[in-house]
C-alpha positions as CSV (number, residue, x, y, z in Angstrom):
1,X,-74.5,17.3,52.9
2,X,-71.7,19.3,53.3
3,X,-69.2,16.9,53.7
4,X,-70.1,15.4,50.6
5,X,-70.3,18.5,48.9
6,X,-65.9,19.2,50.0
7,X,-65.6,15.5,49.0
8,X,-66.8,15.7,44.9
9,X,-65.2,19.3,44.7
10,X,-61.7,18.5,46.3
11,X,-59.2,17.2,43.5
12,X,-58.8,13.4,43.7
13,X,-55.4,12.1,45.0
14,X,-54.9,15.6,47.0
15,X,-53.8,18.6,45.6
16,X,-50.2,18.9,47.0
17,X,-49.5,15.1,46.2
18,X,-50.3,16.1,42.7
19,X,-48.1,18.5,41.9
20,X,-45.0,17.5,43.6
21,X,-45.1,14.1,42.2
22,X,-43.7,15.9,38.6
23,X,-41.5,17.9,40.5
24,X,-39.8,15.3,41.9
25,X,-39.4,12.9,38.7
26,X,-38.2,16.1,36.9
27,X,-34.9,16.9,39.4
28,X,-33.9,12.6,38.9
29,X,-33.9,13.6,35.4
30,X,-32.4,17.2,35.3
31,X,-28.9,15.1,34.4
32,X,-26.5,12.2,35.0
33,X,-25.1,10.7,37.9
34,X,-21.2,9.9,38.2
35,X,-21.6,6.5,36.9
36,X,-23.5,7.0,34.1
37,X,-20.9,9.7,32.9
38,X,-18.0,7.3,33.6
39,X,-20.1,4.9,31.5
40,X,-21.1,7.3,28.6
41,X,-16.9,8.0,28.5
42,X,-15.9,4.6,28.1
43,X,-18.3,3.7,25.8
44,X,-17.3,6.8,23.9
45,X,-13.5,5.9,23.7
46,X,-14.5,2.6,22.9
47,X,-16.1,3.8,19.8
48,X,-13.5,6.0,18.8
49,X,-11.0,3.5,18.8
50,X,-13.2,1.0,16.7
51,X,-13.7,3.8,14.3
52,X,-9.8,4.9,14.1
53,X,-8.7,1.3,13.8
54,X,-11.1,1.0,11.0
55,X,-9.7,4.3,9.1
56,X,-6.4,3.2,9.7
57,X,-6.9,-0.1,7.9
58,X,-8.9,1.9,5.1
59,X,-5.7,3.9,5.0
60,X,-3.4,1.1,4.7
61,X,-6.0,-0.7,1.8
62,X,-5.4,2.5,-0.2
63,X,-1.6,2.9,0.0
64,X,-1.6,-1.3,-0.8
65,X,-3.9,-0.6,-3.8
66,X,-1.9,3.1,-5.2
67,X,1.5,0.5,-4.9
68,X,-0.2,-2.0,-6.6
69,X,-1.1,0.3,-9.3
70,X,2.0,1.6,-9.8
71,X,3.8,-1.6,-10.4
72,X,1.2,-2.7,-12.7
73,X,2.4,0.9,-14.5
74,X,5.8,-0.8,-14.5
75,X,4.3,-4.2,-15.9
76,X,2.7,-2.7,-19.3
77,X,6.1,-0.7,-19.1
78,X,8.5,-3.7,-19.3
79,X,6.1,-5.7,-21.8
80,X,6.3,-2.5,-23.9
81,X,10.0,-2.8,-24.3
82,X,9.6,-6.4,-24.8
83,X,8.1,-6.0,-27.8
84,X,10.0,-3.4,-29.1
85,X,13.3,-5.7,-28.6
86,X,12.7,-9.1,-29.3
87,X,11.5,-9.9,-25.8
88,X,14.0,-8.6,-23.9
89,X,13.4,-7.3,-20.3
90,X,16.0,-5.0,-19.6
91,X,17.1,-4.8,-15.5
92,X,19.8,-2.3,-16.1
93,X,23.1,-1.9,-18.9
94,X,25.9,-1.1,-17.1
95,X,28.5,0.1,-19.0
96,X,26.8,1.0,-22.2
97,X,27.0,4.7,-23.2
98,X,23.5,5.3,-25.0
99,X,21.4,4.3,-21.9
100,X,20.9,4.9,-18.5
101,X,22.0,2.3,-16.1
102,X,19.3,2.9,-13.9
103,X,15.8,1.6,-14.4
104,X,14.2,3.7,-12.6
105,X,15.9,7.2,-14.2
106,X,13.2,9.6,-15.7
107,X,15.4,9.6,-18.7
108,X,16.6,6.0,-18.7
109,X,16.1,3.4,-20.9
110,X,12.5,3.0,-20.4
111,X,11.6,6.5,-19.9
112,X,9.4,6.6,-23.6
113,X,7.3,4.0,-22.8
114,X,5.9,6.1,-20.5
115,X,4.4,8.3,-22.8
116,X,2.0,7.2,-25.5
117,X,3.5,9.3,-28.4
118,X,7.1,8.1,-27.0
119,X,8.2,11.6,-26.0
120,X,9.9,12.1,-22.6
121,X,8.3,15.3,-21.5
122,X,8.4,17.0,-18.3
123,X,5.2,15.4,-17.4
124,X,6.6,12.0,-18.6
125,X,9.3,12.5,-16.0
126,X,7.2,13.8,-13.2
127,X,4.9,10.3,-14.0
128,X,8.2,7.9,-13.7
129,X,9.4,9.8,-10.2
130,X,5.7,9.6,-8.9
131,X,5.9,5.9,-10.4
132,X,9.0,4.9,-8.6
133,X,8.3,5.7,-5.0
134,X,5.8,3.3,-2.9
135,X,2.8,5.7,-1.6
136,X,3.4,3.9,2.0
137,X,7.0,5.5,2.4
138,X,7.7,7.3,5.0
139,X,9.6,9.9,2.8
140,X,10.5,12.8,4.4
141,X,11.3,14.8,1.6
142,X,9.4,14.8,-1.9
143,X,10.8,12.4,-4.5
144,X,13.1,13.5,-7.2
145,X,15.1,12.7,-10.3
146,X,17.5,11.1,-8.5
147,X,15.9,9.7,-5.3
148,X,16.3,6.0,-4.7
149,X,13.5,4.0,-5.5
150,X,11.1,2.4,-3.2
151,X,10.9,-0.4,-5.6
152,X,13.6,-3.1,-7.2
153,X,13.9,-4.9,-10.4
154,X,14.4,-8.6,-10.3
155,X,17.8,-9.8,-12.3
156,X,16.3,-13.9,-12.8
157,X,19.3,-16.4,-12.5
158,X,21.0,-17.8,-14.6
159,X,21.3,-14.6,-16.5
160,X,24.2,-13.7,-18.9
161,X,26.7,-11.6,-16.6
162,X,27.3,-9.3,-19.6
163,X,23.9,-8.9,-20.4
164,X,22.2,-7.6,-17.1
165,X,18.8,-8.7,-18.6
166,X,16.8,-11.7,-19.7
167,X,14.6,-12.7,-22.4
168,X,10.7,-13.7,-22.1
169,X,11.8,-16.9,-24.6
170,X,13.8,-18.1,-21.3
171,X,11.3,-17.8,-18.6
172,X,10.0,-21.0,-18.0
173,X,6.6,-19.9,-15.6
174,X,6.2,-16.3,-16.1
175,X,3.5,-15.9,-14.0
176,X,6.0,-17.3,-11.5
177,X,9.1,-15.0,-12.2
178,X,9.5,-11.8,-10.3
179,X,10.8,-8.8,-12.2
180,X,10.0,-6.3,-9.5
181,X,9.4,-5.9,-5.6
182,X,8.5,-3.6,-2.5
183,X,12.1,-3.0,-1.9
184,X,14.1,-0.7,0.9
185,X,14.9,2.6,-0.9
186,X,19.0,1.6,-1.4
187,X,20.8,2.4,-4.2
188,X,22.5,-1.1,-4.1
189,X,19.3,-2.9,-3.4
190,X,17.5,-1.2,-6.7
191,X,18.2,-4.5,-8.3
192,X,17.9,-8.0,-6.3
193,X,18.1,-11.3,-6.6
194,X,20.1,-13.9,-9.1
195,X,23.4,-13.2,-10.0
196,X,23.2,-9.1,-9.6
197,X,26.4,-7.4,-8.1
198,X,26.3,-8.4,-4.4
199,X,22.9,-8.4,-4.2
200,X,21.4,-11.4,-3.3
201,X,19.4,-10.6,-0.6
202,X,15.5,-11.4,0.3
203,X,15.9,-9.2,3.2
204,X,15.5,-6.3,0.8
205,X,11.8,-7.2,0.0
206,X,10.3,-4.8,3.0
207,X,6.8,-6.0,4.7
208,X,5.3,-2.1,4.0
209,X,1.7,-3.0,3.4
210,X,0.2,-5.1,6.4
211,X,3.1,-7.8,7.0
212,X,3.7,-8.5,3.4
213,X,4.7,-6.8,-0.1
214,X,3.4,-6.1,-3.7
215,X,5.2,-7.9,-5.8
216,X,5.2,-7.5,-9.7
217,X,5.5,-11.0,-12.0
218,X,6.9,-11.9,-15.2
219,X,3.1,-11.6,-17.0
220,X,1.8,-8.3,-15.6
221,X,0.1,-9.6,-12.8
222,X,0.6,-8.0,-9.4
223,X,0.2,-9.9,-5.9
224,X,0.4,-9.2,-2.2
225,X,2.1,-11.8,-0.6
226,X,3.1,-12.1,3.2
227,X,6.9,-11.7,3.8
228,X,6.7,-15.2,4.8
229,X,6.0,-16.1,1.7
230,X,8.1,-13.8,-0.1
231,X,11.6,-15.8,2.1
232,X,10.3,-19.0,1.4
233,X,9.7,-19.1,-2.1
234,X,12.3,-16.1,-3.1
235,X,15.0,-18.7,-4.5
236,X,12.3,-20.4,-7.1
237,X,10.7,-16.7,-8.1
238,X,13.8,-15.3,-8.9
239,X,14.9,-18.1,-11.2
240,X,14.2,-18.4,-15.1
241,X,14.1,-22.5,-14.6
242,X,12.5,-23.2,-11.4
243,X,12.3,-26.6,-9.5
């Protein structure tokens, strides 16, 4: 009787076996071995460098899209003009007195059209040097009056030497015909292509956004194209009369 009696009032399973079974699950799990940190770490950097890559390309969209934005500025600029002067889009007018021969100039020839009551302003001016500049430079100072543009203006060929200009009447594909391009910032490279002064040269188009430039055509319309694309069919958007 008394052996049964230890038996129903002893704890089943033991006592001791009992409590150290907790006791030893909880040190395994008190924290991590060598390995699993090595692992955690990778896996960590792995992530990170998913997640930059993706900001980076987010980053790279934006800049595309602010360029993109500011060339379809230019666009409604340029048709502005147009229709002021029978058609006529103006590249530059070198050698006359009562305009600037520099598209791009805050007080050039196309500096009203930037402003819907047609007064140049100082905030006028501070739009056409914002304007000018591609966000994805890698400027180093801020932009001014007189810093070259990150953009050029297309001169179409044929085009009448004097002239430095063409008329919409003449293009034969507009949305074809380039009037302006992601350009290096050069002063002698602000105007490319056709029969400009020493200028003819596709290796001003720079590849700034993701292998390839914005480029801004004869109807308003803005396109990224790969530089590829850009050397191939340079020749046949540059012309007025193409093949």
């Amino acid at each position: 009787m008394r052996n049964i009696t230890a038996r129903q009032t002893a704890p089943a399973g033991g006592a001791d076996g009992d409590q150290q079974a907790p006791q030893r699950n909880r040190k395994r799990s008190e924290g991590f071995t060598l390995t699993e940190l090595l692992a955690l770490v990778a896996i960590g950097a792995v992530l990170t460098g998913l997640a930059l890559a993706e900001l980076s390309q987010d980053r790279s969209k934006l800049l595309q899209e602010a360029c993109a934005g500011n060339l379809k500025q230019w666009g409604t600029v340029l048709q502005l003009y147009a229709h002021d002067y029978n058609g006529v889009i103006m590249v530059y007018y070198r050698g006359q007195t009562n305009y600037n021969p520099n598209w791009y100039s805050p007080r050039g020839v196309y500096a009203k059209y930037w402003s819907t009551n047609r007064v140049v302003d100082a905030q006028t001016q501070a739009a056409i040097v914002k304007a000018k500049m591609c966000p994805a430079m890698q400027l180093t100072t801020p932009p001014t009056e007189s810093t070259i543009p990150g953009y050029s203006m297309i001169r179409p060929d044929p085009a009448t030497p004097d002239f430095r200009g063409f008329y919409l009447k003449d293009v034969k594909k507009v949305n074809e015909l380039l009037v302006m391009v992601d350009s290096v910032p050069t002063n002698s490279l602000a105007y490319i292509g056709g029969n400009g002064g020493g200028i003819d040269d596709v290796l001003a188009v720079t590849n700034r956004h993701s292998g390839g430039a914005n480029l801004l055509f004869c109807d308003s319309h803005v396109e990224w194209k790969p530089l590829a694309d850009v050397q191939t069919n340079f020749t046949k958007w540059t012309s007025l009369s193409p093949p």
